[in-house]
C-alpha angles and dihedrals in degrees: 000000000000120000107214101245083228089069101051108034099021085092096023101156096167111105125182102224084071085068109095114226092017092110100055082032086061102025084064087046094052090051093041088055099045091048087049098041097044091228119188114221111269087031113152112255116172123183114204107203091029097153112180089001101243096129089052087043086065097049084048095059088054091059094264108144086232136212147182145186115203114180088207099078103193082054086057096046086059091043083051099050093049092061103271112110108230130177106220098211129095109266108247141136086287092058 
């Protein structure tokens, strides 16, 4: 079965940044990723799924151009309007 995506992000209320210890959780992630990864400042890193943005904050703070897709739309405007670019469709071949 598929579950329109309508039906299960249209009204998404949950954001990330309510979760207490994500930030330094993914603060440590985003370093750990750039060291790894050897990433250049101004290097692309998208999140698909980004929600409120505040992995990709954390990226940004680090020097990433960053960028999310966040099928909630009213939850990427916020993300967008914080500072964190963020496409507000469903990822998918049209995309």
């Amino acid at each position: 079965d598929i579950i329109d995506p309508d039906v299960l992000y249209g009204n998404y209320i949950y954001v990330t940044q309510s979760s207490p210890g994500l930030h330094a959780h993914f603060h440590a992630y985003a370093q750990n990723v750039v060291q790894r990864c050897q990433l250049a400042p101004g290097s692309r890193v998208m999140d698909l799924g980004s929600n409120d943005g505040t992995l990709l904050r954390s990226f940004k703070t680090l020097g990433m151009d960053v960028l999310g897709v966040e099928f909630a739309a009213h939850i990427a405007e916020q993300a967008t309007a914080s500072g964190i670019p963020t496409i507000g469709k469903f990822f998918d071949r049209g995309l």
